[in-house]
PDBQT receptor file of N, H, CA, C and O in Angstrom, charges set to zero:
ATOM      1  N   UNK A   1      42.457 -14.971  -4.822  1.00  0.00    +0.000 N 
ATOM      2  CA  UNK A   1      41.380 -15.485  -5.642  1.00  0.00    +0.000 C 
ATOM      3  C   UNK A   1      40.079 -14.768  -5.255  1.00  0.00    +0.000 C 
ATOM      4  O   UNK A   1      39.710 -14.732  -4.081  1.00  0.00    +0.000 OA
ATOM      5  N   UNK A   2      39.537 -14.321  -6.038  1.00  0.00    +0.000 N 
ATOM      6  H   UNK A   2      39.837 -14.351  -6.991  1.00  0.00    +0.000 HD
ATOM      7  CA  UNK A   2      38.021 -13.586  -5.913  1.00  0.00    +0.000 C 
ATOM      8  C   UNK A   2      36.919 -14.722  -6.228  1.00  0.00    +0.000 C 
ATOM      9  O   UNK A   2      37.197 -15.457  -7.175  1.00  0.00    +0.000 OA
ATOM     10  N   UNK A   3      36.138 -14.873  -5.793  1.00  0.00    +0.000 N 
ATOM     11  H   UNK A   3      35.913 -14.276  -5.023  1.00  0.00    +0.000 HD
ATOM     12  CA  UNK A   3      34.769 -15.920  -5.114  1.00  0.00    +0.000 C 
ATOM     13  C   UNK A   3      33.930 -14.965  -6.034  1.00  0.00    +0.000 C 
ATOM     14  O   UNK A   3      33.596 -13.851  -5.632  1.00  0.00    +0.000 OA
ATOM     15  N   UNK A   4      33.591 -15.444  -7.312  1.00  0.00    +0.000 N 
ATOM     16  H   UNK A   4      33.862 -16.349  -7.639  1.00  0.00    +0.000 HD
ATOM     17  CA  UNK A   4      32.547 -14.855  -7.864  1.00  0.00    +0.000 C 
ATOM     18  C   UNK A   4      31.080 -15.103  -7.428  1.00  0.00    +0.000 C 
ATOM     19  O   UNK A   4      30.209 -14.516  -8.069  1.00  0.00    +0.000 OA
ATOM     20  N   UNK A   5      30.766 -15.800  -6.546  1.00  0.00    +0.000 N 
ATOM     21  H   UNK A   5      31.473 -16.277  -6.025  1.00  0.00    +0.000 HD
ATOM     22  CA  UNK A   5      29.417 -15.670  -6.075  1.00  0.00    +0.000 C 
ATOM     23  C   UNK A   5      29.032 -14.937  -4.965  1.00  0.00    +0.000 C 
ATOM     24  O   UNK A   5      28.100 -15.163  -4.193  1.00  0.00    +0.000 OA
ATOM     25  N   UNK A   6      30.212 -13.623  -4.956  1.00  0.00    +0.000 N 
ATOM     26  H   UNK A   6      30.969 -13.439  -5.583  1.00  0.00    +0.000 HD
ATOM     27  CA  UNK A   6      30.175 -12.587  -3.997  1.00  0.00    +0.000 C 
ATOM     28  C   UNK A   6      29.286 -11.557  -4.527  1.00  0.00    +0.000 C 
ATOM     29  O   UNK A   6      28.556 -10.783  -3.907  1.00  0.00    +0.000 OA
ATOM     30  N   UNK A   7      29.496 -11.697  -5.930  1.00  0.00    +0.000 N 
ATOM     31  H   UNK A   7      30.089 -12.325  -6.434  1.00  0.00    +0.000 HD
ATOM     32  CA  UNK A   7      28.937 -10.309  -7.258  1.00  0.00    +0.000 C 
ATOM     33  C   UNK A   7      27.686 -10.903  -7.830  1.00  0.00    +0.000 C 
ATOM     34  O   UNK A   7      27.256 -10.308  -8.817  1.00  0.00    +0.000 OA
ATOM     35  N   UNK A   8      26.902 -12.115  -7.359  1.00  0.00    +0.000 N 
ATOM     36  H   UNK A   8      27.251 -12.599  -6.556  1.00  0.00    +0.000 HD
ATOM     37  CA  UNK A   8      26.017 -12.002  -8.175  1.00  0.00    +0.000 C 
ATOM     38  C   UNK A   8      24.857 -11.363  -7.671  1.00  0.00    +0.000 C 
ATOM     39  O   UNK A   8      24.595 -11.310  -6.470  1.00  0.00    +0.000 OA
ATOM     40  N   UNK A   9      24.142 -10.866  -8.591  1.00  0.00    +0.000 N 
ATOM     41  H   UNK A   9      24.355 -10.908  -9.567  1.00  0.00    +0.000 HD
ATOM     42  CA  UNK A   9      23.273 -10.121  -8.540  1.00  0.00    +0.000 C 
ATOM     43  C   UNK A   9      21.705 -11.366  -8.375  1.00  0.00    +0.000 C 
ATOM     44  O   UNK A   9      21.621 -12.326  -9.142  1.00  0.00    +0.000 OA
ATOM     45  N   UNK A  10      20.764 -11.132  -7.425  1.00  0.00    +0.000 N 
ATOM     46  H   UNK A  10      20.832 -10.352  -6.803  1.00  0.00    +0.000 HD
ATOM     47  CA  UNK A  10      19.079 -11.813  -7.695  1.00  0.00    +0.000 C 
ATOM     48  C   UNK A  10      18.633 -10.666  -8.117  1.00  0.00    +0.000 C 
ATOM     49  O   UNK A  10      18.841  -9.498  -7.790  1.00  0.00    +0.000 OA
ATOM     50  N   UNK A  11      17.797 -11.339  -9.124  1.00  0.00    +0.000 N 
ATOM     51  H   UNK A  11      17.628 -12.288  -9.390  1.00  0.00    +0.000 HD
ATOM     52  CA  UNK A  11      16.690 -10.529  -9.873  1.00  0.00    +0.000 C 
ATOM     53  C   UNK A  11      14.945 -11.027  -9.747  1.00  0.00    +0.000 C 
ATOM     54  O   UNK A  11      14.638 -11.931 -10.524  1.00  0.00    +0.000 OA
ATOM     55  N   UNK A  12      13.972 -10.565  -8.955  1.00  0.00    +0.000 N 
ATOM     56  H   UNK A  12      14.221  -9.830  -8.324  1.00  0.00    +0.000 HD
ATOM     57  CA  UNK A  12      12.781 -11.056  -8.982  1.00  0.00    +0.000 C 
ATOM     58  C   UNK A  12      11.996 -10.134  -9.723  1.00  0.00    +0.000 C 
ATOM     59  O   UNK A  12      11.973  -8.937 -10.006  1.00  0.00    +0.000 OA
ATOM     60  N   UNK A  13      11.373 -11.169  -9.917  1.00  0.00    +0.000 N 
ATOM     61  H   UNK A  13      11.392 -12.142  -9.687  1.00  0.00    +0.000 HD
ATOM     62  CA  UNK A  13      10.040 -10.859 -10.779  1.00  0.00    +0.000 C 
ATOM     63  C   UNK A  13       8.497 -11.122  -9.742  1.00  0.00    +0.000 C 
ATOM     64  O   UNK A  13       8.138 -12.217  -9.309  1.00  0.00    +0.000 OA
ATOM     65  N   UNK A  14       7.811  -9.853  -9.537  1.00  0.00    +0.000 N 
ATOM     66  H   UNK A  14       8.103  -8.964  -9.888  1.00  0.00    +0.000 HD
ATOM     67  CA  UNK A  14       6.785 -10.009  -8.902  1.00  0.00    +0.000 C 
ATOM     68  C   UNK A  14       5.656  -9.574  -9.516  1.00  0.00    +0.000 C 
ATOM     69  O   UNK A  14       5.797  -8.491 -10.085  1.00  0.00    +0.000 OA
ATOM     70  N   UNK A  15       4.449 -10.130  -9.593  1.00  0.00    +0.000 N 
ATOM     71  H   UNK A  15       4.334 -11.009  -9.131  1.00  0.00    +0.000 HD
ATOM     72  CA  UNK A  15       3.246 -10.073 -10.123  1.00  0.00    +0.000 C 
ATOM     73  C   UNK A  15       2.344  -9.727  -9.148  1.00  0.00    +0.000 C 
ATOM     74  O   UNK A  15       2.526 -10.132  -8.000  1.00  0.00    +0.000 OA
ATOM     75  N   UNK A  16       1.481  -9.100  -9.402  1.00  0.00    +0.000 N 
ATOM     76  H   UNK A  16       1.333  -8.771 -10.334  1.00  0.00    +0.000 HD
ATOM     77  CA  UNK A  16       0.913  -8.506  -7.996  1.00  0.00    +0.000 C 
ATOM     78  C   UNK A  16      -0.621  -7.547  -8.756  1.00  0.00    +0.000 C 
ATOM     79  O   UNK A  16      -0.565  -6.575  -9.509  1.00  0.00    +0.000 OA
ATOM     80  N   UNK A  17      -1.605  -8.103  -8.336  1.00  0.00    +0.000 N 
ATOM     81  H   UNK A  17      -1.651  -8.893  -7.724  1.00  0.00    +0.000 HD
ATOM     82  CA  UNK A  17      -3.488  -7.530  -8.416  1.00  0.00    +0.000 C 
ATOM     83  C   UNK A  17      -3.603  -6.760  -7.692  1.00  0.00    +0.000 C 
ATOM     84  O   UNK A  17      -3.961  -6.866  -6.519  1.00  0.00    +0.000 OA
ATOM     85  N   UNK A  18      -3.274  -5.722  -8.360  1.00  0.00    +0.000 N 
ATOM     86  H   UNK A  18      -2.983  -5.636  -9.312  1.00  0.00    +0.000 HD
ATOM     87  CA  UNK A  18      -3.371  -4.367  -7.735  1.00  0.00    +0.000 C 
ATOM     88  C   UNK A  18      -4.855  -4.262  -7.347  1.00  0.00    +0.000 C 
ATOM     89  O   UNK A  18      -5.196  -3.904  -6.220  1.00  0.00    +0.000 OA
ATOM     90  N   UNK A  19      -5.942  -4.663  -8.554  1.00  0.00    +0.000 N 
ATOM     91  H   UNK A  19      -5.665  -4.954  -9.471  1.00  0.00    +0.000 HD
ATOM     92  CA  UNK A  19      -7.208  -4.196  -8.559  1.00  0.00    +0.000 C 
ATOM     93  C   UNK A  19      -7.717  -5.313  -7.673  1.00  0.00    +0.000 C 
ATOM     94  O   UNK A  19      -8.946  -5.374  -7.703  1.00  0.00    +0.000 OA
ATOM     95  N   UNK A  20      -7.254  -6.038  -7.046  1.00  0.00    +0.000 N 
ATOM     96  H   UNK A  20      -6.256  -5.988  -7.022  1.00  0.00    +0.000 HD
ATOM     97  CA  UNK A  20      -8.025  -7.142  -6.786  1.00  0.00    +0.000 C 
ATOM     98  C   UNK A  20      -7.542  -6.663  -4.719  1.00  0.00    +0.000 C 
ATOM     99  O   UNK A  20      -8.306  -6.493  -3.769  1.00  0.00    +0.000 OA
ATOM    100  N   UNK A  21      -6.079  -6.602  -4.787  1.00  0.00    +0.000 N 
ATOM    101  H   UNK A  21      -5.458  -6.740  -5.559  1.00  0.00    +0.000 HD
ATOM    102  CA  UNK A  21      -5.795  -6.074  -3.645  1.00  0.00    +0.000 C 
ATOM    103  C   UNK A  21      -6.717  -4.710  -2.711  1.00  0.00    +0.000 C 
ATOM    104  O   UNK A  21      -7.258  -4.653  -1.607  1.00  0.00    +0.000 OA
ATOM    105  N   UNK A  22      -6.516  -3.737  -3.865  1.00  0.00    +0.000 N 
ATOM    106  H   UNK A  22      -6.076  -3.783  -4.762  1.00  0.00    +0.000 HD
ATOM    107  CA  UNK A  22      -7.620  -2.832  -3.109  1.00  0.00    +0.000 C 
ATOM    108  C   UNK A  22      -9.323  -3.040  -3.100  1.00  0.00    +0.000 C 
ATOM    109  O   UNK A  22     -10.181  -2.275  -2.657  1.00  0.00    +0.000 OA
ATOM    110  N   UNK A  23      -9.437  -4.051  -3.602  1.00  0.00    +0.000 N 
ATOM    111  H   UNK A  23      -8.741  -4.672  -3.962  1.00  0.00    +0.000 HD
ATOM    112  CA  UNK A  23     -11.125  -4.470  -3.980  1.00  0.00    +0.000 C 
ATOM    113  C   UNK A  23     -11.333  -5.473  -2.557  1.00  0.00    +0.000 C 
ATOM    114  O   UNK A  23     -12.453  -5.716  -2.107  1.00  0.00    +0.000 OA
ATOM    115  N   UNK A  24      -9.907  -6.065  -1.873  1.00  0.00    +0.000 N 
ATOM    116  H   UNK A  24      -8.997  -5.868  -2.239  1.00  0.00    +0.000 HD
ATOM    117  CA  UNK A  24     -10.231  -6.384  -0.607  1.00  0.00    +0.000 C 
ATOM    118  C   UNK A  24      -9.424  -5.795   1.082  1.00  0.00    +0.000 C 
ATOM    119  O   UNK A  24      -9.238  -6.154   2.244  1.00  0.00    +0.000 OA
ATOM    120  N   UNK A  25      -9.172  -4.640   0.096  1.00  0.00    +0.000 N 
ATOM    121  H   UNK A  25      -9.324  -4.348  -0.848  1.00  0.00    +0.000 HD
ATOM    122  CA  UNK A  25      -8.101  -4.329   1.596  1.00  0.00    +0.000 C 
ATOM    123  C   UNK A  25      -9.592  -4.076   2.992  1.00  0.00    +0.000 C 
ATOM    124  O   UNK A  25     -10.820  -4.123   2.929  1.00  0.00    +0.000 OA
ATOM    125  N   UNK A  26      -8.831  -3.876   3.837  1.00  0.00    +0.000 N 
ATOM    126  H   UNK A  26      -7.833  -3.838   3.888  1.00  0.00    +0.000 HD
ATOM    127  CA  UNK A  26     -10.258  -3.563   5.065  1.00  0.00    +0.000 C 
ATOM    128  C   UNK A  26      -9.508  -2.081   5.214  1.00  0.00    +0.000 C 
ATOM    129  O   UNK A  26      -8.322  -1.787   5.360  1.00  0.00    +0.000 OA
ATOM    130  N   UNK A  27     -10.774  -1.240   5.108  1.00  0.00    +0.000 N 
ATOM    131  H   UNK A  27     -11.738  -1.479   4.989  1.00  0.00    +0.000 HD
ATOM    132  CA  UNK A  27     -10.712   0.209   4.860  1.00  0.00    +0.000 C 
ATOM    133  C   UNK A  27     -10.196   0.566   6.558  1.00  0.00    +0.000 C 
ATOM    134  O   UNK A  27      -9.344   1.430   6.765  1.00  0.00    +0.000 OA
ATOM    135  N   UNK A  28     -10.777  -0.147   7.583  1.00  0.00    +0.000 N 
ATOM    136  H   UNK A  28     -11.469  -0.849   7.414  1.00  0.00    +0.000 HD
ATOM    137  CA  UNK A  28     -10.954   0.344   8.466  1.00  0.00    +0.000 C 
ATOM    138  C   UNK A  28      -9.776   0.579   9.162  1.00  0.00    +0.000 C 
ATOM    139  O   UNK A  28      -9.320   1.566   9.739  1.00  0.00    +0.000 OA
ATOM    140  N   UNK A  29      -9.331  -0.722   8.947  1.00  0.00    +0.000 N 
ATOM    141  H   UNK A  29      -9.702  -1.524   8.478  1.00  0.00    +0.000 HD
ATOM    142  CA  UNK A  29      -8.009  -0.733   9.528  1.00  0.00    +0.000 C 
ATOM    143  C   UNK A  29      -6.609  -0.249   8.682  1.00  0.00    +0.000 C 
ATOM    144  O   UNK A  29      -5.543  -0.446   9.264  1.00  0.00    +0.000 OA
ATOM    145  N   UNK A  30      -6.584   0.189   7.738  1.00  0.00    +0.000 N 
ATOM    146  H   UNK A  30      -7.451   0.349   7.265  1.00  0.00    +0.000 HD
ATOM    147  CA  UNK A  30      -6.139   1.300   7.260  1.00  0.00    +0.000 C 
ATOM    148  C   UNK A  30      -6.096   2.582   7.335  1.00  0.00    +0.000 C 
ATOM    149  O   UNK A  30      -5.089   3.226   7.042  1.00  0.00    +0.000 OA
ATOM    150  N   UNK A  31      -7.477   3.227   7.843  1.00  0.00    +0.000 N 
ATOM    151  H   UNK A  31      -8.295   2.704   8.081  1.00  0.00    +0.000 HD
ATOM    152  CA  UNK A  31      -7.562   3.956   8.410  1.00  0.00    +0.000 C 
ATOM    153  C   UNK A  31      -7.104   4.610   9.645  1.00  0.00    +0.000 C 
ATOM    154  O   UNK A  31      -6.897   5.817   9.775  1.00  0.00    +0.000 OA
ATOM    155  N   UNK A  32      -6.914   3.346  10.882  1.00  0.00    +0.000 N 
ATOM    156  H   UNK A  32      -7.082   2.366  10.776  1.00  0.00    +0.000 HD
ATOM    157  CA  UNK A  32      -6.443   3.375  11.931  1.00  0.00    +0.000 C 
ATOM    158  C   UNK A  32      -5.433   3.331  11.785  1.00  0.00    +0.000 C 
ATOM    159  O   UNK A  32      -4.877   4.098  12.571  1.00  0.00    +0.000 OA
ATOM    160  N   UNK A  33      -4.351   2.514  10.784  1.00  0.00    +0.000 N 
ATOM    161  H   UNK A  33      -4.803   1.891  10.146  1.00  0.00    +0.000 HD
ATOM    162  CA  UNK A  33      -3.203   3.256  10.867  1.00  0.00    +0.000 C 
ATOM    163  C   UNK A  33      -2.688   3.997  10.325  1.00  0.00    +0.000 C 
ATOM    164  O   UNK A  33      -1.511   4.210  10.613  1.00  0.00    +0.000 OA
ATOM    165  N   UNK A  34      -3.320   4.729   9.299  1.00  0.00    +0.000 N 
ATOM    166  H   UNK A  34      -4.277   4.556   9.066  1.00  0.00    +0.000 HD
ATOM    167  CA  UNK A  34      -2.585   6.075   9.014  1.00  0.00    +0.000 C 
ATOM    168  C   UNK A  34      -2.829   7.300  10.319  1.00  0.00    +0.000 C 
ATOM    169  O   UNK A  34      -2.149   8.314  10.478  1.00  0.00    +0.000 OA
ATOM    170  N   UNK A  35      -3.657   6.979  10.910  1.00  0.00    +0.000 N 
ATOM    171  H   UNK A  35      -4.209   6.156  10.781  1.00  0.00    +0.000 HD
ATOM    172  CA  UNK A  35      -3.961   8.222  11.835  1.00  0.00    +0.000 C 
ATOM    173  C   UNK A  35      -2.647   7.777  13.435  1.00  0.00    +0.000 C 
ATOM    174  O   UNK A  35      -1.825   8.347  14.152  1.00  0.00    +0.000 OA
ATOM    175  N   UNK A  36      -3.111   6.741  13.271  1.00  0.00    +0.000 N 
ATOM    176  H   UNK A  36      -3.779   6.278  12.688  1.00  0.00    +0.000 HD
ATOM    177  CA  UNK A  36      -1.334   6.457  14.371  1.00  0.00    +0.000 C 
ATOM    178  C   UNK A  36      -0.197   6.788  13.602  1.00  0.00    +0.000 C 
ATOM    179  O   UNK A  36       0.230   7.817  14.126  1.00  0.00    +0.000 OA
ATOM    180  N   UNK A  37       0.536   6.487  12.646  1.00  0.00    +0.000 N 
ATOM    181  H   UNK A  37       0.189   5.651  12.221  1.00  0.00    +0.000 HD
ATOM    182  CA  UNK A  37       1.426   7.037  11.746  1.00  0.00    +0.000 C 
ATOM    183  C   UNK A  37       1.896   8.389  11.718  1.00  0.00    +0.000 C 
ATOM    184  O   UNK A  37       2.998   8.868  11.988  1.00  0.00    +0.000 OA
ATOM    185  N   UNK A  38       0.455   9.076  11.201  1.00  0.00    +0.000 N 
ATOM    186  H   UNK A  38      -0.440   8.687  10.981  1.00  0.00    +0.000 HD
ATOM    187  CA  UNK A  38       0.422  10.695  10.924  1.00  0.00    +0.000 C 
ATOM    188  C   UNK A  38       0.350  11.333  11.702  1.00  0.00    +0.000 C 
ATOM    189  O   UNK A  38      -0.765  11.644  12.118  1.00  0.00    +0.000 OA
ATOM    190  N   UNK A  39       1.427  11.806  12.238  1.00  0.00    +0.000 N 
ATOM    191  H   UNK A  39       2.334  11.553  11.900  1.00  0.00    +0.000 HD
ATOM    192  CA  UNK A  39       1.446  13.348  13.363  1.00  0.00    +0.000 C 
ATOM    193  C   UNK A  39       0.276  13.867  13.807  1.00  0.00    +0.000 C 
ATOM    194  O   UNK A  39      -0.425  13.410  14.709  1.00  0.00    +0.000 OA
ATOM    195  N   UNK A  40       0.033  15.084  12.981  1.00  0.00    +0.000 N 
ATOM    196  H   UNK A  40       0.603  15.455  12.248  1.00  0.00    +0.000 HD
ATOM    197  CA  UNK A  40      -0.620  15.600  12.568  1.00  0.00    +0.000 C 
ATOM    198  C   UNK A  40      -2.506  15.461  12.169  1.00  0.00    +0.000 C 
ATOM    199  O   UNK A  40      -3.427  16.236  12.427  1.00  0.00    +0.000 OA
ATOM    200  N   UNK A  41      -2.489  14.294  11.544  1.00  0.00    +0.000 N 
ATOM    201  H   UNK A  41      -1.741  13.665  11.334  1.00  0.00    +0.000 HD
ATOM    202  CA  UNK A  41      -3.892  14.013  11.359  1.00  0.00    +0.000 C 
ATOM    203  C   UNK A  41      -4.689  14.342  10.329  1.00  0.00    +0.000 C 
ATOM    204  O   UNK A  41      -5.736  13.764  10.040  1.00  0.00    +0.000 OA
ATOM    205  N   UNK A  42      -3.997  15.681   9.515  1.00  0.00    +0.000 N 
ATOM    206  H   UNK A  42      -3.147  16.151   9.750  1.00  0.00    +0.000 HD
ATOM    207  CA  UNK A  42      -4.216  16.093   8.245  1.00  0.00    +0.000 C 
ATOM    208  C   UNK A  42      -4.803  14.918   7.365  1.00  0.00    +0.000 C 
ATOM    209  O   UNK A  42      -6.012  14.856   7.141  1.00  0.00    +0.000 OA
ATOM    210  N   UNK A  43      -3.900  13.982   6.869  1.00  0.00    +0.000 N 
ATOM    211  H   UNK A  43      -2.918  14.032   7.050  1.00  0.00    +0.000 HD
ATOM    212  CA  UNK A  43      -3.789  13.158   5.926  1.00  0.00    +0.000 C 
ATOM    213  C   UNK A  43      -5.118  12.521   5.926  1.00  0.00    +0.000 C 
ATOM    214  O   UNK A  43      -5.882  12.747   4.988  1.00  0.00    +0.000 OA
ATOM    215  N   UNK A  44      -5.554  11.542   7.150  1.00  0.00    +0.000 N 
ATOM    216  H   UNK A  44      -4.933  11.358   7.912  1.00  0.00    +0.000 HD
ATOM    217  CA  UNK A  44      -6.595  11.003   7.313  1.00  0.00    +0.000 C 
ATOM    218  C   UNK A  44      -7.684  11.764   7.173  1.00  0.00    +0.000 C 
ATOM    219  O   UNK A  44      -8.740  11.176   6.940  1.00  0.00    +0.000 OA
ATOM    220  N   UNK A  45      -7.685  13.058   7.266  1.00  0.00    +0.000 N 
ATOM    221  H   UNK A  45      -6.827  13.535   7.455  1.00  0.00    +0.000 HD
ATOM    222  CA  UNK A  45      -9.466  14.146   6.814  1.00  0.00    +0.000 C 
ATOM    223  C   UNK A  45      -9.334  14.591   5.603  1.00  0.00    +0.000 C 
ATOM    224  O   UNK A  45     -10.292  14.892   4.891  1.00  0.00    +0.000 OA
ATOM    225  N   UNK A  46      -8.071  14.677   5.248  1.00  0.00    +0.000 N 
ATOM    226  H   UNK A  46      -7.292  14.433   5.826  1.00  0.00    +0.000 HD
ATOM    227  CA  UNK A  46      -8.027  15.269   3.948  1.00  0.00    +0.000 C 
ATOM    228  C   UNK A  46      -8.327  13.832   2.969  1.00  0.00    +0.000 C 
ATOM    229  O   UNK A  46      -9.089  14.153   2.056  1.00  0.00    +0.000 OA
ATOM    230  N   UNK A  47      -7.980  12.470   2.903  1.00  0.00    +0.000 N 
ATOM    231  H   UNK A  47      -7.362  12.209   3.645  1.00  0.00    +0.000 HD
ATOM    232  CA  UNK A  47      -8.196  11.679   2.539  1.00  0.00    +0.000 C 
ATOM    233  C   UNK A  47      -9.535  10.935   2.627  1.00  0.00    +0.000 C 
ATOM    234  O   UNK A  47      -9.458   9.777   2.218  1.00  0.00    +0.000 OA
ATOM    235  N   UNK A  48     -10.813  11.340   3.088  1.00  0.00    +0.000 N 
ATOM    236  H   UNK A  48     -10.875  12.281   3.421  1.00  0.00    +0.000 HD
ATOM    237  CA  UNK A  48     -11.618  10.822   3.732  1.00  0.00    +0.000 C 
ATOM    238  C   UNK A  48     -12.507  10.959   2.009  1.00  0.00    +0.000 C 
ATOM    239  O   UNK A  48     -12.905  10.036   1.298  1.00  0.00    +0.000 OA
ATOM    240  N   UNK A  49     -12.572  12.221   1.806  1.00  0.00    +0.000 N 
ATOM    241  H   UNK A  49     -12.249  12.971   2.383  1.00  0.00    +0.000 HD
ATOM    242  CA  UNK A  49     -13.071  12.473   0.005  1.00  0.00    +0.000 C 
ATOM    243  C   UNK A  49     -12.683  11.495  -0.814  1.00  0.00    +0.000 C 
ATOM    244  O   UNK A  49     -13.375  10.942  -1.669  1.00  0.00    +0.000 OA
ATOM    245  N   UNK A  50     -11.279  11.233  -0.473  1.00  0.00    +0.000 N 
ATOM    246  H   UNK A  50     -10.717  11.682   0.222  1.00  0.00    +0.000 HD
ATOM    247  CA  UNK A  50     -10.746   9.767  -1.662  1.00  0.00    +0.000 C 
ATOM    248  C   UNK A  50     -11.386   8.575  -0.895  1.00  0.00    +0.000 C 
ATOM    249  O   UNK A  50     -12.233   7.906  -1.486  1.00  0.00    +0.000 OA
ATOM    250  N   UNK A  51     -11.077   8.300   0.242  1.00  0.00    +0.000 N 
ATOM    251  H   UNK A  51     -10.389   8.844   0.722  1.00  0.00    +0.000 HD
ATOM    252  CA  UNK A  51     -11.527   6.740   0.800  1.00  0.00    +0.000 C 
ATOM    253  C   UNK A  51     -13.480   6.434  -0.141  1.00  0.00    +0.000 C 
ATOM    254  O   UNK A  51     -13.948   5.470  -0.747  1.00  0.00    +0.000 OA
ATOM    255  N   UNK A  52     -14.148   8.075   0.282  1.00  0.00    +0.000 N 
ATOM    256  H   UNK A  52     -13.768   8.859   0.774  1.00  0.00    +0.000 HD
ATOM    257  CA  UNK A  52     -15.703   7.790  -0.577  1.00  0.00    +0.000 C 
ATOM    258  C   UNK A  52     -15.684   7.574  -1.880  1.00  0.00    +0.000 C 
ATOM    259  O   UNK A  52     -16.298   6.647  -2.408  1.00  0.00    +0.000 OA
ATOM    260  N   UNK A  53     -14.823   8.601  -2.637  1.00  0.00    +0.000 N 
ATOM    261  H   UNK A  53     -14.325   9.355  -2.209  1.00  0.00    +0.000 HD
ATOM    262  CA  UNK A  53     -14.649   7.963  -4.418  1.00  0.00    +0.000 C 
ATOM    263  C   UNK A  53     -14.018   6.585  -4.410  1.00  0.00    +0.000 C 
ATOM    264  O   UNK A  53     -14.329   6.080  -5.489  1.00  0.00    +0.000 OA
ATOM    265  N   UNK A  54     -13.416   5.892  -3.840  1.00  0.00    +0.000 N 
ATOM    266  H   UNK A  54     -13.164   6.303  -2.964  1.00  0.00    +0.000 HD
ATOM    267  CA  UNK A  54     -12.959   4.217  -3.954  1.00  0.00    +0.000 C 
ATOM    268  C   UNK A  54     -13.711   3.667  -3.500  1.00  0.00    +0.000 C 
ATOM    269  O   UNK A  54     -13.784   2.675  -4.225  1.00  0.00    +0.000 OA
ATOM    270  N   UNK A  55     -14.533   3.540  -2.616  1.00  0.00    +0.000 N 
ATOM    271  H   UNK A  55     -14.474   4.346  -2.027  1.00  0.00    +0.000 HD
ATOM    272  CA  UNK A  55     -15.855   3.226  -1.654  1.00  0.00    +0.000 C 
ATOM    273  C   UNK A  55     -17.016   3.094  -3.354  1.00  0.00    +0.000 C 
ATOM    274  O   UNK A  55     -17.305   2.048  -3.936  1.00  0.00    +0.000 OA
ATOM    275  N   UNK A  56     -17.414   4.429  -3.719  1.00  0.00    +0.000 N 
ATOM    276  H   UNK A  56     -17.179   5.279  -3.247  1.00  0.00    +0.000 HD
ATOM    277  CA  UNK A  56     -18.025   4.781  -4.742  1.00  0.00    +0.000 C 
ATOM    278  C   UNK A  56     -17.747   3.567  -6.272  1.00  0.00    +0.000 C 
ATOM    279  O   UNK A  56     -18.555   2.868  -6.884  1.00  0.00    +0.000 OA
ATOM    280  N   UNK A  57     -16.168   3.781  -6.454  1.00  0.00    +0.000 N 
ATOM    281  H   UNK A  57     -15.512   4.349  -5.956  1.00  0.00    +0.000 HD
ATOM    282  CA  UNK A  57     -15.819   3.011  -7.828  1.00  0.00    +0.000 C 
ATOM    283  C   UNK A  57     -15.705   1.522  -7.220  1.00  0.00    +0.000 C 
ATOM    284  O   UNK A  57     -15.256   0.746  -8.063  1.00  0.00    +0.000 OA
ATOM    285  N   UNK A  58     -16.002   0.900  -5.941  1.00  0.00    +0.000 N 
ATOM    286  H   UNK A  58     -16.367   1.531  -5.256  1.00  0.00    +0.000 HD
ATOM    287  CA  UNK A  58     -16.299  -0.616  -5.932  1.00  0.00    +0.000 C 
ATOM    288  C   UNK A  58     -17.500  -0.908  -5.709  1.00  0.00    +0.000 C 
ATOM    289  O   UNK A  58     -17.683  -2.125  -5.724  1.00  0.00    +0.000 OA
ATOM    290  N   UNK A  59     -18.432  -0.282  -5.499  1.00  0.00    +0.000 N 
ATOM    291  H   UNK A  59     -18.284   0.707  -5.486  1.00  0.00    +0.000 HD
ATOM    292  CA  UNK A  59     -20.171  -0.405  -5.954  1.00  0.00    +0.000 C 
ATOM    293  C   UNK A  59     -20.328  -0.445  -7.811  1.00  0.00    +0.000 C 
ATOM    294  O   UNK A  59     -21.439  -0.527  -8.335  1.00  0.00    +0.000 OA
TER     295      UNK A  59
């Protein structure tokens, strides 16, 4: 006998404020961890131009 509640599948549905999320993330500490993350270090200087245009479009 096969137990059909082996095959069922969940399906969610998530809703999620994108604009509202980044309108309160804390920059700073985002910052700190991409630079622990990233090898290298690239990412975080090369990204520093974008962090001011998002900085810029929430004024």
């Amino acid at each position: 006998m096969i137990d059909s509640s082996a095959f069922k599948i969940d399906q969610f549905v998530v809703e999620a404020d994108i604009k509202g999320f980044f309108d309160n993330i804390g920059w700073e500490w985002t910052e700190r961890m991409l630079e622990q993350r990233v090898a290298d270090g690239a990412t975080t200087s090369e990204a520093d131009g974008d962090m001011e245009l998002l900085w810029a479009h929430r004024q």
